[in-house]
N, C-alpha and C positions, 0 to 999 in steps of 0.2 A: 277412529279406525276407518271408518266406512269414507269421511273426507282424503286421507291419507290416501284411500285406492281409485277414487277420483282422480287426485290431484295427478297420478302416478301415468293417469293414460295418455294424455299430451305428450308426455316426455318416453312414454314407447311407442307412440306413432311416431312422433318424430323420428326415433335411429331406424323404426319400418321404414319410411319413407325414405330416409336419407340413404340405407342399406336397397334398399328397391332401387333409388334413382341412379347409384354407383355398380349396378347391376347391368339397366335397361341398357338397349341396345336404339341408339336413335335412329331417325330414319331416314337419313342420308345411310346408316351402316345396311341399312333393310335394302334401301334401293340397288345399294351398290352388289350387294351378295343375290339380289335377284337379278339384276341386268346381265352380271358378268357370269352369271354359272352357263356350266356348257350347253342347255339346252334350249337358253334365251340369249346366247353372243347373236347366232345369224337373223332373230327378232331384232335386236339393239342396230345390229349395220340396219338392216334394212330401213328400221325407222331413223337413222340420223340422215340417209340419202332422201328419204320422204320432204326431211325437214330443208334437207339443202346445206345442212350443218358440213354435211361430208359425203366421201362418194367410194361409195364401197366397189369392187369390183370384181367380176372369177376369174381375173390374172393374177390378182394377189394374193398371197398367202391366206389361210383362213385365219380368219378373226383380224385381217388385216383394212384398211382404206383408206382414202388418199385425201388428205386434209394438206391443203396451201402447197399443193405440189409434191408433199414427200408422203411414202406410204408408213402407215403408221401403226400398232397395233393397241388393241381396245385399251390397253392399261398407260401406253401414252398418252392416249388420247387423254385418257379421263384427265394425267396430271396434268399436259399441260393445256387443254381445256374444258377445265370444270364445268365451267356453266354451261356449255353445249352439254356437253356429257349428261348432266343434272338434269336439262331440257329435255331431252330426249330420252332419260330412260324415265323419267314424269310420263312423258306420255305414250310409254310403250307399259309402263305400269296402268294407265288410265283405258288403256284398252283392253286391260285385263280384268273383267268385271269380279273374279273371285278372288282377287287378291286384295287387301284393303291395307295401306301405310298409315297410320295415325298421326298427325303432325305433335308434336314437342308443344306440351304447354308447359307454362314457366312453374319454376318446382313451388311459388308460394301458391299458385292456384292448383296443382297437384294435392300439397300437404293440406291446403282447405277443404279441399273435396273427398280430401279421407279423415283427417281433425273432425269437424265438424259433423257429420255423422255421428264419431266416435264420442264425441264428450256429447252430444242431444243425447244420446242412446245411455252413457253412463251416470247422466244426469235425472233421466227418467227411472234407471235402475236405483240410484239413491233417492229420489222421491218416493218410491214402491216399497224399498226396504225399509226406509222411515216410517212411512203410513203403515207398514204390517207391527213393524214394533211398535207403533200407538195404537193401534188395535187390541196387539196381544196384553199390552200395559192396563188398557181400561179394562178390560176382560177381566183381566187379575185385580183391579183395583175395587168392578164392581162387584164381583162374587165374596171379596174381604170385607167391603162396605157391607154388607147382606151380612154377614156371617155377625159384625159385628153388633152391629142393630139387635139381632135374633137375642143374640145373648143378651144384650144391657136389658132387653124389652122382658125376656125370664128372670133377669133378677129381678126387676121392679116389679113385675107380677106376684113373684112369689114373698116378695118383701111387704108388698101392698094384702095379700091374703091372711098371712099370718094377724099384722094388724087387724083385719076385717074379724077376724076370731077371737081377737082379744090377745095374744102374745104381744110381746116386745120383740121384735126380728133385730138382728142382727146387720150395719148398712155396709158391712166393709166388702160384702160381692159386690154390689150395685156400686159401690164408688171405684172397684176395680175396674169394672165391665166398663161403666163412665170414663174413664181414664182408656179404654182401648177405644173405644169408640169416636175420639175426641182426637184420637193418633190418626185413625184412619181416613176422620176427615179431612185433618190436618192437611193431611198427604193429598188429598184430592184436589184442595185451594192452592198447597203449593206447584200444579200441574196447571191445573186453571183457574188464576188468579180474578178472572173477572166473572165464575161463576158466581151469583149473585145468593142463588137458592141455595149452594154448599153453605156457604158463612152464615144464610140464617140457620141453618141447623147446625150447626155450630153455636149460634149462640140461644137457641133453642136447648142445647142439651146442656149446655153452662151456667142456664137459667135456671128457675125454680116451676116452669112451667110441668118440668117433667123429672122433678126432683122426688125424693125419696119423702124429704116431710121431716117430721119429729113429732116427738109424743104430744105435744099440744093443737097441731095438724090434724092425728090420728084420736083427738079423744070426743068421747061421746060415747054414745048406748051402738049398740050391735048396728041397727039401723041402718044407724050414718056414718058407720063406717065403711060399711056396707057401699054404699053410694056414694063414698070418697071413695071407694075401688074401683067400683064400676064407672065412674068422672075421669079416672086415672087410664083406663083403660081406655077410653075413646080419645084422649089426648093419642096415647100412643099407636091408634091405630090411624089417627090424622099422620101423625111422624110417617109413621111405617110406608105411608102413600108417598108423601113428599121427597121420603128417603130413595124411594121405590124410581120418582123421575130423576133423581140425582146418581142413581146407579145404571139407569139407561140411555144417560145421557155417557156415559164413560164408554161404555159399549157403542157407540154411535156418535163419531166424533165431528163427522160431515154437519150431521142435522142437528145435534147441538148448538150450533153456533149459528144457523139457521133463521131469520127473523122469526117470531111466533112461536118457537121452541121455548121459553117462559124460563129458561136454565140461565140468560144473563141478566134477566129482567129485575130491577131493581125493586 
């Protein structure tokens, strides 16, 4: 979607520009509507007699001068000659310090000079709105990481106590909780494939390091069962840490990836 409305801006600068340029007025039309309005004609003679172009005179008509022997008035002049005319009202504009004509530059350096802003500037806004939805992604990814952790880590506590007292527990929460926990990381490897630390907790929790056990696991006197929970539990408070950089790395996508961040580190 967000490419789509990129793609889209090029192609309405473009009819801007094209609708601008069949607009603009050039300026040969600027010169001519300044030189010849009523209260720049007797500026215009005077400066074509400066120039030698022509020779205005007060026997002739106003707005009239006398170019190759015939008197003539400003609008003959100009057609049948331009480039006098053009000459001279340049420099009766050039003495006009507050008036300013902009020469015609050619429409592809036009459509560049407004292009090009336009897609830097569109292209910054989809780098921005990318970066905010991977932000908001990790956000959401490490608070569900955390959430899931919490739980697998109560089942297995409470799975691990029972034992410790002597009951037979019940494993099928701890294999459920196992099984959400195992999704979520899933999801975290398939975002970032080269997190190195995700996969090993990954295969950390598919392991038996932090498995449930079975009755042959859990037998012996009170004791040492005792101290298989308390074993069990410092595993999982090593997890809990590791989990804990792997959730703050999601939150923090910049420094993640960062040399010495220890999140790609094999």
């Amino acid at each position: 979607m967000i490419l789509s409305y990129v793609g889209l801006v090029p192609t309405v600068l473009l009819f801007s520009v094209l609708a601008e340029e069949s607009r603009a007025a050039t300026p040969d039309d600027t010169m001519t509507v300044f030189c010849l309005s009523p209260d720049h004609r007797p500026e215009l003679l005077a400066a074509a007699g400066s120039l030698g172009l022509a020779s205005p005179s007060p026997s002739l008509p106003p707005g009239h001068l006398w170019v190759g022997g015939k008197a003539v008035d400003l609008e003959t002049w100009r057609a049948q000659h331009r480039a006098d005319f053009d000459r001279t009202c340049r420099a009766l504009l050039a003495s006009e310090p507050q008036v300013k004509v902009t020469e015609s530059k050619p429409f592809w350096v036009r459509m560049g000079e407004i292009l090009v802003p336009a897609a830097f500037g569109a292209l910054l806004t989809f780098i921005a709105t990318g970066w905010r939805a991977s932000i908001d992604r990790g956000a959401r990814d490490a608070d569900a990481l955390r959430t899931a952790v919490a739980d697998f880590r109560g089942a297995i506590e409470t799975y691990a106590s029972e034992w410790a007292r002597g009951n037979s527990p019940d494993a099928v929460t701890v294999r459920l909780r196992r099984t959400d926990l195992l999704r979520q990381i899933g999801r975290v490897i398939s975002f970032h494939s080269s997190w190195h630390q995700a996969k090993r907790l990954r295969d950390r929790v598919k392991g038996d390091e932090l498995a449930e056990g079975d009755a042959n696991f859990w037998s012996g006197d009170s004791a040492a069962r005792q101290a298989k929970a308390a074993a069990l539990r410092g595993k999982l408070d090593t997890f809990d840490a590791d989990v804990e950089t792997v959730a703050t790395a999601l939150s923090r996508p910049i420094r993640s990836g960062l040399p010495g961040s220890g999140i790609r580190r094999r």
